[in-house]
C-alpha positions as CSV (number, residue, x, y, z in Angstrom):
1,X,-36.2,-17.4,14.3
2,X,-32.5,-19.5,14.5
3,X,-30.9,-20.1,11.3
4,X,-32.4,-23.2,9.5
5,X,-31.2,-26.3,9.6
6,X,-29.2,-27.1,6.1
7,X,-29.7,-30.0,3.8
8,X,-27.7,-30.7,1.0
9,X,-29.3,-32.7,-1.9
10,X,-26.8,-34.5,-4.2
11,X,-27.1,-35.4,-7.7
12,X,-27.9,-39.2,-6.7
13,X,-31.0,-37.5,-4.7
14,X,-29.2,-38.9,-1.2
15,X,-30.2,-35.8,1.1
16,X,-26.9,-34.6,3.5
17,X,-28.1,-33.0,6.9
18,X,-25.2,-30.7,7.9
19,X,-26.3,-30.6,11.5
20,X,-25.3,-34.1,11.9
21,X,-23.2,-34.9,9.5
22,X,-25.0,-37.5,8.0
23,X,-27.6,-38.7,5.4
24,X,-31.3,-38.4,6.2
25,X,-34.6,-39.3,4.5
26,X,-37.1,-37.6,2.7
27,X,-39.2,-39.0,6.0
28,X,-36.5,-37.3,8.6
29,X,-36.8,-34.4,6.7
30,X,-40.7,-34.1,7.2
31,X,-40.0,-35.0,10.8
32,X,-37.8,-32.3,11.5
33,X,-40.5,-30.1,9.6
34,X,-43.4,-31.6,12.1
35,X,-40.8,-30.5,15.0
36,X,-41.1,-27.3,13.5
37,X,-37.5,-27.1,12.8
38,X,-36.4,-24.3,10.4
39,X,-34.7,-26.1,7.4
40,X,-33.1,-24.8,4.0
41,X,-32.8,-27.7,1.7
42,X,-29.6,-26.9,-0.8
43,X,-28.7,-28.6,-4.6
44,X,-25.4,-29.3,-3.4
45,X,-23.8,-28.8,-7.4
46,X,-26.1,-25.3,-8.0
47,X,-26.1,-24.3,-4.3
48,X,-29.8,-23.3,-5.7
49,X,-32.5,-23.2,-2.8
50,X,-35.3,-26.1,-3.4
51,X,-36.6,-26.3,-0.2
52,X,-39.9,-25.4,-1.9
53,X,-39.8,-28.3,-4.3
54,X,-38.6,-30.7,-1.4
55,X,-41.6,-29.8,0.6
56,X,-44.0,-30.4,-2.2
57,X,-42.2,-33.7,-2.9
58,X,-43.2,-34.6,0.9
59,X,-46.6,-33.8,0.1
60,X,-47.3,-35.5,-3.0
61,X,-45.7,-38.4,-0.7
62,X,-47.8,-37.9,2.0
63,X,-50.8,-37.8,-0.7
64,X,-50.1,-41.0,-2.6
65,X,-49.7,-43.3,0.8
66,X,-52.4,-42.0,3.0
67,X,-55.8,-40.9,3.2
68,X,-55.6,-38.1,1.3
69,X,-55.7,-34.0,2.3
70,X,-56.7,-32.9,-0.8
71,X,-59.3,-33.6,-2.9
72,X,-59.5,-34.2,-6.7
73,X,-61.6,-30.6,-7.0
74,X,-59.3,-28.9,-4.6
75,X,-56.5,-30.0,-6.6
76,X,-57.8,-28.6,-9.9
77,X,-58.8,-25.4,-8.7
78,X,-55.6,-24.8,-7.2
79,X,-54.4,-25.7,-10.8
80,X,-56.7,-23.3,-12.4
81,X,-55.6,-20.8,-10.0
82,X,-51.7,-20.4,-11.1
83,X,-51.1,-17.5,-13.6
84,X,-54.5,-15.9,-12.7
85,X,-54.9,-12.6,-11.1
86,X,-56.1,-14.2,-8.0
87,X,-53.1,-16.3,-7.5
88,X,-51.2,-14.2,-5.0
89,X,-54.5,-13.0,-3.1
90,X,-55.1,-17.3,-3.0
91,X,-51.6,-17.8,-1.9
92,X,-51.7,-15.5,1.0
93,X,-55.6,-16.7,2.2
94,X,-54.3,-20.4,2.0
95,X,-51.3,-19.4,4.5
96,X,-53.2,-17.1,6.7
97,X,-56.1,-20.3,6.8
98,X,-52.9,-23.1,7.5
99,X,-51.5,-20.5,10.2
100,X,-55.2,-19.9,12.2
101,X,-55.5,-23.8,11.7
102,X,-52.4,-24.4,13.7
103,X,-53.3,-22.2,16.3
104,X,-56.6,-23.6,16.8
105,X,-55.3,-27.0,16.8
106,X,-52.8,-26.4,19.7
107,X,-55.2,-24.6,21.8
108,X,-57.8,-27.5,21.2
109,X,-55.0,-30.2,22.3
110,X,-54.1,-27.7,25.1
111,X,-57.8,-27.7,26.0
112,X,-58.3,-32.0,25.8
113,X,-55.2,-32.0,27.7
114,X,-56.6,-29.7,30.6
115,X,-59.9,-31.7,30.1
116,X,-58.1,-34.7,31.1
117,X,-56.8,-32.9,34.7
118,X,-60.0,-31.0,34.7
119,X,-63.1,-33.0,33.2
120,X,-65.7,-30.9,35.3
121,X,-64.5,-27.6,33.9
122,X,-64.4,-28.6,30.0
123,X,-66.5,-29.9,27.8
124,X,-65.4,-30.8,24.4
125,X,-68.8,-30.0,22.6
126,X,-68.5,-26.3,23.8
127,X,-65.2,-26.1,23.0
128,X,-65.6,-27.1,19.3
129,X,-68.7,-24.5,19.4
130,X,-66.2,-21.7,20.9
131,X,-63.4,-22.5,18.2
132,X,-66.2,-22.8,14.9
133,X,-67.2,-19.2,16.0
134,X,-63.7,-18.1,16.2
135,X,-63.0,-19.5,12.9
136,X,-66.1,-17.7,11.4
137,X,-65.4,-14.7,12.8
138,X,-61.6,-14.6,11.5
139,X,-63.0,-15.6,8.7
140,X,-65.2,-12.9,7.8
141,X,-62.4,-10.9,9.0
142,X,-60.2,-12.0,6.6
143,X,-62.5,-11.7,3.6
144,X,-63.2,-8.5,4.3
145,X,-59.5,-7.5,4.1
146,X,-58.9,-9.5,1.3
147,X,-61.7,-8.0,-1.1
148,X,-60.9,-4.6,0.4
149,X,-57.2,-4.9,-0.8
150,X,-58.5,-6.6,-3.9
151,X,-61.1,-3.7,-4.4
152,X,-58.5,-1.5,-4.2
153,X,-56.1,-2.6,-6.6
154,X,-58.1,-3.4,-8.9
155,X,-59.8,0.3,-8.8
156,X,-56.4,2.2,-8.7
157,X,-57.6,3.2,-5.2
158,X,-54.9,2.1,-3.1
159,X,-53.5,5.0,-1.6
160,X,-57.2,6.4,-0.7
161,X,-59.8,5.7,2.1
162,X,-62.1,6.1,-0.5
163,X,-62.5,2.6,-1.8
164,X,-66.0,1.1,-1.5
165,X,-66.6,-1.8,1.5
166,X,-66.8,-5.2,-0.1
167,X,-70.4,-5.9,1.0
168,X,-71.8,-2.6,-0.2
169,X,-74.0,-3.8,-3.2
170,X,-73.8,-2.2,-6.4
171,X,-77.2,-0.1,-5.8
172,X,-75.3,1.7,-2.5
173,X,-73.1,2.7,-5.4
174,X,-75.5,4.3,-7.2
């Protein structure tokens, strides 16, 4: 990965990109993030990191003036789910779910595009089916690991093969 892309936020909230010498917008800077450019956004009188708060400023943006990504329940159980003993396990499942959505997405675009070139080889209904088995699939995948590490350190059994598989029930225990 190249070095990121710094961005200098002053006390007046004008954002400095380095890169060009110039200021740039909230709006630039989600562009550069939807170019997939690596940034690191600075408080130019702390030198502090707040690329994380910069990005979440983006998206409350993005929320308030367009259709909306999340929805009112989504939003207060992620609330609920700060300070709890699930947070981190949440936190890792929500980028593992943005990262497999990203994939998917380009190799659905990839696929419309070769449809285009190729519209007797393709067919977008089988296509959807292929990737919706995928995801299910992954997604079973993932949920096992997830309640297998979570079984684990919960029990103290980390550094054993001996911790139980998550879909035993509790009579296979007994």
């Amino acid at each position: 990965m190249s070095e990121p892309r710094i961005i200098k936020k002053y006390p007046n909230r004008r954002l400095y990109d380095t890169a060009i010498s110039s200021y740039i917008t909230l709006e630039d800077v989600r562009h550069l993030v939807i170019a997939q450019t690596p940034i690191k956004v600075i408080d130019a009188r702390t030198q502090g990191d707040i690329t994380h708060s910069t990005l979440l400023q983006i998206i409350i943006e993005q929320e308030e003036n367009g259709p909306s990504l999340f929805s009112i329940d989504s939003l207060q159980s992620m609330i609920r789910s700060y300070g709890g003993s699930m947070q981190e396990m949440l936190s890792k499942m929500f980028e593992q779910s943005m990262e497999l959505f990203s994939k998917q997405q380009l190799i659905f675009n990839n696929g419309l595009s070769a449809d285009v070139q190729e519209p007797q080889n393709k067919d977008p209904l089988r296509m959807m089916t292929d990737i919706a088995q995928k995801n299910m699939a992954h997604w079973q995948q993932l949920q096992h690991q997830w309640l297998t590490n979570f079984v684990e350190k919960d029990s103290g059994l980390a550094d054993t093969e001996t911790a139980p598989h998550p879909s035993s029930s509790a009579k296979d225990n007994d």
